[in-house]
C-alpha positions in Angstrom: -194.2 -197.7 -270.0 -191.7 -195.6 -268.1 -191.1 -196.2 -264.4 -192.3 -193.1 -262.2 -189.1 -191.2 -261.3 -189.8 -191.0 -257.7 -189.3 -195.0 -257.6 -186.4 -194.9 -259.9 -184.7 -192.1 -257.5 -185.6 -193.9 -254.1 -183.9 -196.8 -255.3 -180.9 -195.2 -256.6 -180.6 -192.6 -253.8 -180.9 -195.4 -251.7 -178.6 -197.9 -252.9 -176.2 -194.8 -252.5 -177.1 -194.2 -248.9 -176.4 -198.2 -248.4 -173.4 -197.9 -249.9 -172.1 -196.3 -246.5 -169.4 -194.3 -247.0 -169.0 -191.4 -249.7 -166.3 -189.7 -251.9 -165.0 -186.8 -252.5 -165.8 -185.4 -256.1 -163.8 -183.7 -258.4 -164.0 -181.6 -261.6 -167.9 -183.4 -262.1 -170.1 -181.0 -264.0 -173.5 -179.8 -263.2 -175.6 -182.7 -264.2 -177.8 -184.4 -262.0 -178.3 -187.3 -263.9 -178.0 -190.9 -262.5 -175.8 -193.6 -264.3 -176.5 -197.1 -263.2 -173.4 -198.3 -260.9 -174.4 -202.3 -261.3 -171.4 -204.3 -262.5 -168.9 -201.2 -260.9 -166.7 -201.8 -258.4 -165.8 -198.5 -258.3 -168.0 -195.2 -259.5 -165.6 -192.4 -260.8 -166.3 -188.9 -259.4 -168.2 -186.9 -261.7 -171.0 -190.2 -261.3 -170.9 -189.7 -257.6 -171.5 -185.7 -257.6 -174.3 -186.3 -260.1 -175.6 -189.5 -257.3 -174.9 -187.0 -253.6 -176.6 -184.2 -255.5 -180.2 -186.5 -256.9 -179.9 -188.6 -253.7 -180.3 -184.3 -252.0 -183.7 -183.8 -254.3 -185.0 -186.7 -253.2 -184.2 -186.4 -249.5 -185.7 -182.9 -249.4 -189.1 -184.5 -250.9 -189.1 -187.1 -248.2 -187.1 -185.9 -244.9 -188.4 -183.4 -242.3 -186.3 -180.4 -243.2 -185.1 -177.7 -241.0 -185.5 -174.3 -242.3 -183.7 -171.7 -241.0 -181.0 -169.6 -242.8 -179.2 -168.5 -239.4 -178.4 -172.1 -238.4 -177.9 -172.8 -242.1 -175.3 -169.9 -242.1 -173.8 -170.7 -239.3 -172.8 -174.8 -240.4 -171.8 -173.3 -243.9 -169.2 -171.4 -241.9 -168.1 -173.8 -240.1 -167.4 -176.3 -243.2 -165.6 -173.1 -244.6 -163.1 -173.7 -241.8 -162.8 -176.6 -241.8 -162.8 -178.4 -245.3 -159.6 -176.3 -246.6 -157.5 -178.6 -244.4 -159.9 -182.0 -244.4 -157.9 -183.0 -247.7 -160.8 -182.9 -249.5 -159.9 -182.1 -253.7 -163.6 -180.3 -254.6 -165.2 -178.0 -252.2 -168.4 -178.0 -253.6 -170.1 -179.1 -250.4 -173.9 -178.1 -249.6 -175.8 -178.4 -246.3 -178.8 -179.8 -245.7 -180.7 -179.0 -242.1 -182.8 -182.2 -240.5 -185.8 -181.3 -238.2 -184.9 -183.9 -236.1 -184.1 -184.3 -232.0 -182.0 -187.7 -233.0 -178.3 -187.0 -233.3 -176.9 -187.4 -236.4 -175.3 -186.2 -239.1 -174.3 -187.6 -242.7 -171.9 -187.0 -245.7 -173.3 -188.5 -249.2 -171.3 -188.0 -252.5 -171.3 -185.3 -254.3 -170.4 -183.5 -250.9 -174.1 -183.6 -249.1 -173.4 -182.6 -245.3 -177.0 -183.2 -243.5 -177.1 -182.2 -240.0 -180.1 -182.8 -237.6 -181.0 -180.0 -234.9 -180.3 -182.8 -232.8 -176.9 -182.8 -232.7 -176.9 -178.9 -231.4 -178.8 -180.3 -229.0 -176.8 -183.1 -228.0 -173.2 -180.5 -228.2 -172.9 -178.3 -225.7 -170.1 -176.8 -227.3 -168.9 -175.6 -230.8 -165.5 -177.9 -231.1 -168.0 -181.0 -230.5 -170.1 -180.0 -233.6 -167.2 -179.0 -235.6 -165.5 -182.4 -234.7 -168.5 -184.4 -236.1 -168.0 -182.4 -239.5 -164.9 -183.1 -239.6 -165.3 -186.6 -239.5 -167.9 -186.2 -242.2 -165.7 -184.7 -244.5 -162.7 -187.3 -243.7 -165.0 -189.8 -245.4 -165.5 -187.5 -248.1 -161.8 -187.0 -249.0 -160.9 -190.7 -248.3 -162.8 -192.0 -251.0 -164.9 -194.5 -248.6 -167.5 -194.8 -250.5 -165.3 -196.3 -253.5 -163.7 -198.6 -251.5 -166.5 -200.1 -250.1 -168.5 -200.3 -253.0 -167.3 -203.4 -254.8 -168.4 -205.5 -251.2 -171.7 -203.3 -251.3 -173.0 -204.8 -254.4 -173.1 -208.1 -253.4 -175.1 -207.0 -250.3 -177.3 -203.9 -250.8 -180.2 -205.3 -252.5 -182.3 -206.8 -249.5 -180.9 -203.8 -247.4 -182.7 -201.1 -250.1 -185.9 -202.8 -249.1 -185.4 -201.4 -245.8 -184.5 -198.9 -246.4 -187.3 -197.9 -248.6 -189.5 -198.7 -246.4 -188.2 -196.4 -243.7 -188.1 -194.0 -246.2 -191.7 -194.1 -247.1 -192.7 -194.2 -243.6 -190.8 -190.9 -242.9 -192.4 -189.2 -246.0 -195.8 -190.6 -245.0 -195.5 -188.3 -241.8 -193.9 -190.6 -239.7 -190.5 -188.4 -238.9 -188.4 -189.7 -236.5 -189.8 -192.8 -236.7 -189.5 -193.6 -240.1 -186.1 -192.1 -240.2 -185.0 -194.6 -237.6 -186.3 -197.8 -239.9 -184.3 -196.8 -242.4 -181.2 -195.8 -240.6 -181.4 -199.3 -238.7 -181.6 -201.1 -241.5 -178.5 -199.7 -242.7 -177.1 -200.3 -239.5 -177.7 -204.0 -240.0 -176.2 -203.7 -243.9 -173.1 -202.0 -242.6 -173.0 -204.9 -239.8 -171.9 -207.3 -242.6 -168.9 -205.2 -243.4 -167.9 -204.1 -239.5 -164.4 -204.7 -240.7 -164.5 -202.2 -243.5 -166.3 -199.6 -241.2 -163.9 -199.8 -238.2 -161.5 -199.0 -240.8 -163.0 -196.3 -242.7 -164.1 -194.7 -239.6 -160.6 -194.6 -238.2 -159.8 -193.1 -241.0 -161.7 -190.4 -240.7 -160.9 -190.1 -237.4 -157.5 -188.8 -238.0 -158.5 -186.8 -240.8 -160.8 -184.8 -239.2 -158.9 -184.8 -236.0 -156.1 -183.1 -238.4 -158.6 -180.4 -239.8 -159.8 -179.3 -236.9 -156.3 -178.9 -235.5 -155.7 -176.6 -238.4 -159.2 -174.8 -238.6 -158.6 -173.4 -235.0 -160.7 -176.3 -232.9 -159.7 -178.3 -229.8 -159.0 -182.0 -231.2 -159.5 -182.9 -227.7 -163.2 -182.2 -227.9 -163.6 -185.5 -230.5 -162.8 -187.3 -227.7 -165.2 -185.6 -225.4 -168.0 -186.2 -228.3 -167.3 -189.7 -228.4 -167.7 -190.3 -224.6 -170.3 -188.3 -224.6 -172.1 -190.7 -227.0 -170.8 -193.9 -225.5 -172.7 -192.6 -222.1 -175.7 -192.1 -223.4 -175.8 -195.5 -225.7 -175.0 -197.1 -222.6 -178.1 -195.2 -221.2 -180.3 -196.0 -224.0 -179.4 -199.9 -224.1 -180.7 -201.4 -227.8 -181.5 -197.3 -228.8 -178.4 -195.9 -229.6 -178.0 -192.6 -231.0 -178.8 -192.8 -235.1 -174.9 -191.2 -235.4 -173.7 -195.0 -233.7 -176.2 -196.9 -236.5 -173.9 -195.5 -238.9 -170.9 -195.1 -237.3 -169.6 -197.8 -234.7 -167.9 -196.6 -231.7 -165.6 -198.5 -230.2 -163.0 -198.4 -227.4 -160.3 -199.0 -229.8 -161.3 -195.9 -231.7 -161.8 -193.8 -229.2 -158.3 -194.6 -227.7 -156.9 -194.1 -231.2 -158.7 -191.0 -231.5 -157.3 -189.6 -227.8 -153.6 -190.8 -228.2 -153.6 -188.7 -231.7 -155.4 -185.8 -230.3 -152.9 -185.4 -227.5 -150.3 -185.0 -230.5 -152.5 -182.1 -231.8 -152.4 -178.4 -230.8 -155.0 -175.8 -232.4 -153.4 -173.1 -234.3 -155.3 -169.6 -234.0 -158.0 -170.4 -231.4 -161.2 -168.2 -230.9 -162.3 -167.9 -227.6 -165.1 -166.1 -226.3 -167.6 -166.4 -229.3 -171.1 -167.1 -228.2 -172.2 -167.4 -231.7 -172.4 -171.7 -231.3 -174.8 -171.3 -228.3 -177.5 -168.7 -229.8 -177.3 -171.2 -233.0 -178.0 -174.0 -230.6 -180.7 -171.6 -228.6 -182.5 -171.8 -231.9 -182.0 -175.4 -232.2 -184.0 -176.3 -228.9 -186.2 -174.2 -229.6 -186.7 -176.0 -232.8 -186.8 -179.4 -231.3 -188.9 -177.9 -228.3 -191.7 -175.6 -229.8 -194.5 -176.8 -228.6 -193.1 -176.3 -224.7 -190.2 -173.7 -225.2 -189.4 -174.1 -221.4 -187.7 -177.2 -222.2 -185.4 -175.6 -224.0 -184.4 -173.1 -221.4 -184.5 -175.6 -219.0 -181.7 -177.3 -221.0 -179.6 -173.7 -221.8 -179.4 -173.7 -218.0 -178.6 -177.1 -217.0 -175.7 -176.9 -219.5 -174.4 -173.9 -218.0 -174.7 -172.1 -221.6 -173.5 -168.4 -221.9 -175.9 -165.3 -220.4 -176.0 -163.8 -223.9 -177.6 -167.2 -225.0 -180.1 -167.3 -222.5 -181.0 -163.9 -223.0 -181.0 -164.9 -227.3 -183.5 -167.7 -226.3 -185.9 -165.3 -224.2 -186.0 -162.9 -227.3 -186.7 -165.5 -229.6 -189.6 -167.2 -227.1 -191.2 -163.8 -227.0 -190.9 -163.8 -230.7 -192.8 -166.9 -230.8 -195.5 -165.7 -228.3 -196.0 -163.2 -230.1 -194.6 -160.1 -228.1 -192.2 -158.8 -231.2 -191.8 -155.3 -228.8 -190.0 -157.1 -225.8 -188.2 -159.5 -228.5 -186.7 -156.7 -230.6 -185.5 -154.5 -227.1 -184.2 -157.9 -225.9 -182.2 -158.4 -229.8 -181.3 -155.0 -229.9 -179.5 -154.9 -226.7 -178.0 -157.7 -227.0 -176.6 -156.7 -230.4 -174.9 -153.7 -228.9 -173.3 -155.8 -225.9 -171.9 -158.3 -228.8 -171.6 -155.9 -231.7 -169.9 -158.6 -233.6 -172.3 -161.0 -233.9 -173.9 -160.3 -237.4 -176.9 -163.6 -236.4 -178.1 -161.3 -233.5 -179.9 -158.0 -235.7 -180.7 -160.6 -238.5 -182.4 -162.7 -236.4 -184.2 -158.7 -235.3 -185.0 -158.6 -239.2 -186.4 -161.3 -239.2 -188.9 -160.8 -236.0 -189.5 -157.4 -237.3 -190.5 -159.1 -240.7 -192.7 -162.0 -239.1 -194.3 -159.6 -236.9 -195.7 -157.5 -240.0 -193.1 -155.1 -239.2 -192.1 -154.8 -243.4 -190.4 -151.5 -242.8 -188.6 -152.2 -240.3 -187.6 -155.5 -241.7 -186.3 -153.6 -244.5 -184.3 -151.0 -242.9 -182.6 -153.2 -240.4 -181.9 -155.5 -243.4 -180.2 -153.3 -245.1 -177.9 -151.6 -242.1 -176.4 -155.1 -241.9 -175.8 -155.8 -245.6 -173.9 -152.2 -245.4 -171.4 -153.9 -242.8 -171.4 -157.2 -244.6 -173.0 -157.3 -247.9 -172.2 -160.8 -248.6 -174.8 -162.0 -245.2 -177.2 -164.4 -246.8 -179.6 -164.6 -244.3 -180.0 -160.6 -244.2 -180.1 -160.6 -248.1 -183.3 -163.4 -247.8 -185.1 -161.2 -245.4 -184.4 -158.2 -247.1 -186.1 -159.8 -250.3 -189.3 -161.3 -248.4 -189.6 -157.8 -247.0 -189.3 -156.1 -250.0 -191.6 -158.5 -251.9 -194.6 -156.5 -249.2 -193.2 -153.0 -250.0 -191.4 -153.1 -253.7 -191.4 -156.3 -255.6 -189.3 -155.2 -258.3 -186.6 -154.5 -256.0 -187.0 -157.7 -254.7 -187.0 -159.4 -258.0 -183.4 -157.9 -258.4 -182.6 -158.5 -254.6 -183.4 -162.2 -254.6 -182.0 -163.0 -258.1 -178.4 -162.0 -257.2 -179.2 -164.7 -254.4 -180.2 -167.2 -256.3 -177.3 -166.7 -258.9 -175.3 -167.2 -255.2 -177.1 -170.4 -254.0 -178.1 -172.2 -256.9 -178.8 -175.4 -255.0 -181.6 -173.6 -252.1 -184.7 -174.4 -253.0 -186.3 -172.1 -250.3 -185.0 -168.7 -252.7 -186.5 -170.0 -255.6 -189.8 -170.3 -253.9 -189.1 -166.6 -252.7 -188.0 -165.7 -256.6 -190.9 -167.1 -258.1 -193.1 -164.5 -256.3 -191.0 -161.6 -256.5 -191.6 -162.8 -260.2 -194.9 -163.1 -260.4 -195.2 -159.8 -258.8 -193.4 -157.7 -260.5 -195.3 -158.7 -263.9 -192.0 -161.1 -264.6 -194.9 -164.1 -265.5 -192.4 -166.7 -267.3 -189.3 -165.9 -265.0 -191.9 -167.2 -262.2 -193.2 -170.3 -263.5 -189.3 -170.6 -264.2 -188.5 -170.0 -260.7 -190.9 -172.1 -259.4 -189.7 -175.3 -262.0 -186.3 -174.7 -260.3 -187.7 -175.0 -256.7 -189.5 -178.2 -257.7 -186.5 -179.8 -259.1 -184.4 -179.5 -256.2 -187.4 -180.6 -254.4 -187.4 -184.0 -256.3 -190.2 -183.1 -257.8 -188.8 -183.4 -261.6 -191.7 -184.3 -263.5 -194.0 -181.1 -261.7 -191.1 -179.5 -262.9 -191.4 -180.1 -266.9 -195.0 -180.1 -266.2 -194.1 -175.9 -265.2 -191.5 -175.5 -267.6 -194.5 -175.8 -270.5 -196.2 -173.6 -268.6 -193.1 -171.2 -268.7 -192.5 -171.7 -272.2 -196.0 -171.2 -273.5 -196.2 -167.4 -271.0 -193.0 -166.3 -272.5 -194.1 -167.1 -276.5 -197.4 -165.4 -275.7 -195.4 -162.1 -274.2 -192.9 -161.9 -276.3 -190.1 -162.6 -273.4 -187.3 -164.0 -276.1 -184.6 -164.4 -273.2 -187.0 -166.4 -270.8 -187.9 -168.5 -273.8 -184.4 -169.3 -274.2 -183.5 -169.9 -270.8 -186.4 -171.9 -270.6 -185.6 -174.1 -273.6 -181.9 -174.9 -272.3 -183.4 -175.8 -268.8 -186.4 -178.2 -270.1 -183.5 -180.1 -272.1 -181.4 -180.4 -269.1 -184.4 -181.9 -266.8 -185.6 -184.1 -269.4 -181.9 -185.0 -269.3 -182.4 -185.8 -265.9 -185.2 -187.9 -266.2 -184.3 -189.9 -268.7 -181.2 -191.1 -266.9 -182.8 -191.9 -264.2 -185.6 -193.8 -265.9 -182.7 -196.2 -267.0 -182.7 -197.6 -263.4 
């Protein structure tokens, strides 16, 4: 009898996760199926994009996940920066958002960047967060993973037990929690190779402290993020910070890290932006929902920009349902930083959840006139639309799809603009697309039938065919993975 795929994935996603460090991947095509990596000391780079990007399904059906296309935006730019100078050889990188207050952040093969909301609120300033992804993409374009691997095999086993288990526990509802079981019980695997991680985390060190010298960011403020943690695990005693688990800080490094940052200069530095603080405004106020005065509390202690304050008050009122005072607050603030392209999408998007379709709509579209490539104005535009004209949001949201491929959140939006516009087996073919990034690959044949059979009975040759080629590829999919 085949194994269910869920246990076939956890245990490969895992072992990858155990494995510690990941590599950079290169020319790898778009299959997500899993070889086996037992007897390999090393696993070549199309098997580790195919491992980062199943390991991503499965995380998303398990991990509390953050959704929130500003903030999602807003990290994708900041990898943009950064990853042409991080050495890393394919920039096919994708982020995933963590609701989470711990502070961490990951890189898994296959170029996975997870960040928790934690870590905005942890940073009180943009060179901090950017220096933690540029240490995530030094081990990336190092090869860590690779190298550690052959040492790994003889040691992951009991670990993925663990690991599993935290797993489970975070997926059973347990969050933070659960997250932490699993993370300390890969602290306690990478324990056994402390050698190997002091050196792999050095290593990325100094690439990342290169990048962000490049990209335009103070290498200095690596430094200041290391102290920064050191204080507070010496605050929290046996609780560290989840980033530590995973990444040991020690004095050594952090000298290492401050003598080559004092050899570093930033070319082309931005000053001024207050785009960092409104994305960590929304952060807090993530981490802090059910008493938003915590978060303002925390703005204010940090002596955070005006204009972020004001960004939090909007979005509070938002919350509390008084969309008038939030959009006067947005809209003034948009004229006093004109620039900022967050501040009238994040008005779109009151104006939508307030009802406000209209509106939505038209403010939607004034931004996508000044930049039509702004994917979090394009995803409100569509949701609008989908209230007003869902054909035009059919079209809207499938250019967006054909853009982000691997967001599972516009496939859930396609699949209605589908099913509303009298598109029937586009939508069940939308919604098979959302359930396999989801980890949810055998829902997803399960839909693909029902696609297939909707598209015979109308007559819909070109879904049909689309249809076919897909249900090969994630019966592909499965079937490798069932080889675990």
């Amino acid at each position: 009898m085949p194994r269910d795929f869920r246990s076939c994935l956890s245990a490969g996603a895992l072992a990858l996760i155990l494995a510690f460090t990941p590599l950079a991947p290169a020319g790898a095509a778009d299959d997500y199926g899993l070889p086996s990596l037992t007897g390999s000391s090393q696993a070549i780079s199309g098997e580790e994009y195919r491992l980062g990007r199943a390991w991503l399904r499965q995380f998303r059906a398990q991990a509390p996940l953050w959704h929130d296309p500003i903030a999602q935006d807003y990290v994708e730019s900041l990898l943009a920066r950064l990853t042409p100078h991080s050495g890393l050889s394919d920039a096919r990188t994708v982020v995933t958002l963590v609701e989470s207050r711990q502070l961490n952040a990951f890189a898994v093969p296959g170029g996975v960047i997870g960040v928790n909301a934690g870590l905005f609120a942890f940073a009180d300033e943009e060179d901090a967060v950017a220096s933690v992804l540029a240490h995530e993409l030094g081990h990336l374009s190092q090869r860590h993973y690779a190298r550690g691997q052959a040492r790994a095999e003889q040691t992951q086993v009991p670990a993925m037990a663990a690991m599993l288990a935290g797993m489970l526990i975070a997926a059973a509802g347990g969050g933070d929690a659960g997250i932490g079981v699993a993370m300390g019980s890969q602290a306690a695997f990478i324990q056994d190779r402390l050698a190997y991680s002091r050196r792999f985390e050095q290593e990325a060190d100094r690439i990342g402290l290169q990048a962000m010298a490049q990209a335009g960011f103070d290498p200095q403020a690596m430094v200041r993020m290391f102290r920064a943690m050191q204080r507070q695990a010496s605050l929290q005693g046996g609780n560290p910070p989840e980033f530590l688990l995973t990444h040991p800080l020690t004095e050594s490094r952090i000298s290492d890290a401050e003598d080559r940052a004092s050899q570093l200069t930033a070319s082309d530095r931005r000053h001024g932006d207050p785009s960092y603080h409104l994305v960590r405004a929304r952060a807090l106020l993530t981490i802090h929902r059910r008493d938003p005065q915590q978060a303002v509390t925390r703005l204010e202690q940090d002596g955070a920009p005006a204009e972020a304050q004001r960004y939090l008050a909007a979005l509070i009122a938002a919350e509390r349902g008084d969309s008038d005072s939030a959009l006067n607050q947005l809209d003034a603030l948009a004229q006093a930083l004109p620039d900022l392209a967050m501040i009238p999408a994040s008005a779109a998007e009151v104006a939508f959840a307030s009802g406000r379709y209209d509106d939505a709509i038209e403010r939607s579209r004034r931004l996508l006139r000044l930049m039509p490539g702004h994917v979090p104005a394009r995803q409100v535009l569509g949701e609008a639309l989908l209230q007003r004209d869902p054909d035009e949001a059919y079209r809207v949201l499938r250019e967006l799809a054909e853009r982000r491929p691997e967001d599972p959140q516009v496939f859930t939006l396609l699949a209605e603009a589908a099913g509303r516009s009298g598109r029937e087996a586009w939508g069940h073919l939308a919604r098979a697309e959302h359930q396999q990034l989801s980890g949810e690959i055998d829902r997803a044949i399960r839909q693909l039938e029902v696609a297939r059979q909707v598209a015979e009975q109308s007559g819909d040759s070109n879904a049909a065919a689309r249809i076919a080629q897909r249900r090969e590829e994630f019966v592909g999919y499965r079937e490798t993975l069932e080889k675990f």
